[in-house]
C-alpha positions as CSV (number, residue, x, y, z in Angstrom):
1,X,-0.6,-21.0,19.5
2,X,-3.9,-19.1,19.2
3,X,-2.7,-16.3,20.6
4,X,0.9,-15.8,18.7
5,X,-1.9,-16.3,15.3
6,X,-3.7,-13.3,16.7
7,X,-0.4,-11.3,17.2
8,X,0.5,-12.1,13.7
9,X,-3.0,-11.1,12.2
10,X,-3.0,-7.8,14.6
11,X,0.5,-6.9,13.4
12,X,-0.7,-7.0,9.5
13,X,-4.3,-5.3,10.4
14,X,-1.8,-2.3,11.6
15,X,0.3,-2.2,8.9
16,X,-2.5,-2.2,6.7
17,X,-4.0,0.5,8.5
18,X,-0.4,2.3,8.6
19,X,0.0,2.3,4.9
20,X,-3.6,3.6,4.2
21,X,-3.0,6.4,7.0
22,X,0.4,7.4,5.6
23,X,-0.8,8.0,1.6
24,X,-1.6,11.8,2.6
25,X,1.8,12.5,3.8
26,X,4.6,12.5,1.5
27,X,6.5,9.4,0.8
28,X,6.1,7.6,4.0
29,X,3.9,4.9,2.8
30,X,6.5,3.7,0.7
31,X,8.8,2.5,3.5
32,X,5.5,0.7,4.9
33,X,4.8,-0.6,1.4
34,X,8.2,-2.1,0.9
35,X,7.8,-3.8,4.1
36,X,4.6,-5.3,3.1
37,X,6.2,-6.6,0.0
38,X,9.0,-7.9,1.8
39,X,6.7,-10.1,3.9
40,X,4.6,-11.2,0.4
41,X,7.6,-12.3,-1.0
42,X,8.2,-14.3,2.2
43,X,5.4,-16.0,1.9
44,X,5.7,-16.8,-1.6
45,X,8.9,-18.6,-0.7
46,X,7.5,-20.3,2.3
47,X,4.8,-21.5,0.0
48,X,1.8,-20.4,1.7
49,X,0.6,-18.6,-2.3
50,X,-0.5,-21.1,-4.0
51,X,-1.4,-20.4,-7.6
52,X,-4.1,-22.9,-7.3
53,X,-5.9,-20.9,-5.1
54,X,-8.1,-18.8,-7.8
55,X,-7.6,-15.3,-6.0
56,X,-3.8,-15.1,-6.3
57,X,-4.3,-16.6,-10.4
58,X,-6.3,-13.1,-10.8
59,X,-3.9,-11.0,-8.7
60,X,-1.3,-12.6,-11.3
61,X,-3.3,-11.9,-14.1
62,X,-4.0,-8.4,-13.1
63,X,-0.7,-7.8,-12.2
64,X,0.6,-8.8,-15.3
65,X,-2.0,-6.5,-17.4
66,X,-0.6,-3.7,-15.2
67,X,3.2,-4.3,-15.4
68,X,3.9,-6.8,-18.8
69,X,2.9,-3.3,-20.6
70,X,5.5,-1.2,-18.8
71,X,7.9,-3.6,-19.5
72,X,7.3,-4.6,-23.2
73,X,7.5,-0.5,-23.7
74,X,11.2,-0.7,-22.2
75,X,12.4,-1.3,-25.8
76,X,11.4,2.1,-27.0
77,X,11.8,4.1,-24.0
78,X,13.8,7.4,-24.4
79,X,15.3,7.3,-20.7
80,X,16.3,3.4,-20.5
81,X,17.7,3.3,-17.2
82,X,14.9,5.6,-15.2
83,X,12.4,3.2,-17.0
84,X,13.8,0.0,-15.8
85,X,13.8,1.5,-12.7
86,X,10.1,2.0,-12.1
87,X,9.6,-1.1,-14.0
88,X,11.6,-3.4,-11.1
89,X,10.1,-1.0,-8.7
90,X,6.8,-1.7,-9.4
91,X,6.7,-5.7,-8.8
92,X,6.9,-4.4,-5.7
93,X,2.8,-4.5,-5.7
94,X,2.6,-7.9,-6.8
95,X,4.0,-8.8,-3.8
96,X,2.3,-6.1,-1.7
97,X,-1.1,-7.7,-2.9
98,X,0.1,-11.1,-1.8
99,X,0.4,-9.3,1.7
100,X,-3.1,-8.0,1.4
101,X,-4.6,-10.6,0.3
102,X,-3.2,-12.9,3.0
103,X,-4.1,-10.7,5.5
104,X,-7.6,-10.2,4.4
105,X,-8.1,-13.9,5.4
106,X,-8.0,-13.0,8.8
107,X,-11.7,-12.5,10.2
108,X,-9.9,-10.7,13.1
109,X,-8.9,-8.1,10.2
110,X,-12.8,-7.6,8.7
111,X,-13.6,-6.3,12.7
112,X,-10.6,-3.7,12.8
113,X,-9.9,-2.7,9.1
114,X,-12.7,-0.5,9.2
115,X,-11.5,1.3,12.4
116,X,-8.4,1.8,11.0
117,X,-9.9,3.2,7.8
118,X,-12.3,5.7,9.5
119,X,-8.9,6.8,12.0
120,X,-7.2,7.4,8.7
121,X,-10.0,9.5,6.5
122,X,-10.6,12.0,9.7
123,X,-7.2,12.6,10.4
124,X,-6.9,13.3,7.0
125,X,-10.3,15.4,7.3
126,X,-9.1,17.1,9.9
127,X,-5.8,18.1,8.6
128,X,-7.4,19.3,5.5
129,X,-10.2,21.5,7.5
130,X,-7.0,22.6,9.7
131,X,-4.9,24.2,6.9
132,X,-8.4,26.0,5.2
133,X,-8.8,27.6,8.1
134,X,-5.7,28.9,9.0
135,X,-4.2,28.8,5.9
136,X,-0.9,27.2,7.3
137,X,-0.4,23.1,7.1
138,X,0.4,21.0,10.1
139,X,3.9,21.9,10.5
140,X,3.4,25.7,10.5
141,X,4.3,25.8,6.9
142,X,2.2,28.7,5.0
143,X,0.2,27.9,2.2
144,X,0.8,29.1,-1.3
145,X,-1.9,27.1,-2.8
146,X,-4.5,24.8,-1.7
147,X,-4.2,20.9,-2.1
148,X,-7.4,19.7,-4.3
149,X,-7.4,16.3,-2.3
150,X,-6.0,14.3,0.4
151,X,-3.3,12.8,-2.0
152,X,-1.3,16.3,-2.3
């Protein structure tokens, strides 16, 4: 049993790290994000949230400051449809904190997050000193102007 707990943890420590090493490169981390959110949700509907526990009350309450604002604004928006949109799109990060929250539990993930972190910023370091230097990106692609940060 120990060990298929393990496999569990070590398959949400790499998503994790996954999402956090895809955020440089286009739209990628949104297929990892929506697979995060699809697990939150599952474990809402399991029942392992409870709203008793105080950390998921204050992921509800700042969720709610986020989103309750996007969606009140839905009455006056000038592009209704495009708006709902992003507003059904984005309690798709409740439920990704749900995952991340769950998955910070894990002591197992405190002694590899931080590995998976450090991977992420130097391949993202190194990508970045790559394309100064030769002025092309990492598929050969030249460069007509410079990103200003990791997230462009």
């Amino acid at each position: 049993m120990s060990n298929a707990r393990s496999i569990a943890n070590e398959w949400r420590v790499i998503l994790l790290g996954l999402y956090f090493f895809a955020l440089p490169f286009g739209n990628s981390f949104q297929l990892i994000g929506i697979i995060m959110a699809v697990i939150g949700v599952a474990d809402v509907l399991r029942g392992k949230v409870s709203l008793k526990e105080p950390v998921f009350r204050w992921l509800a309450v700042l969720f709610l400051l986020y989103w309750l604002p996007m969606a009140v604004s839905l009455i006056t928006t000038v592009d209704f449809s495009k708006s709902l949109e992003t507003v059904l799109a984005s309690l798709r990060y409740l439920f990704i904190g749900v995952f991340i929250i769950r998955s910070l539990k894990s002591r197992w993930l405190f002694s590899h997050l931080n590995l998976f972190l450090f991977a992420a910023v130097s391949v993202w370091l190194i990508d970045a000193t790559f394309q100064l230097l030769m002025g092309v990106n990492t598929f050969d692609q030249v460069l007509e102007s410079y990103a200003s940060g990791p997230f462009e």
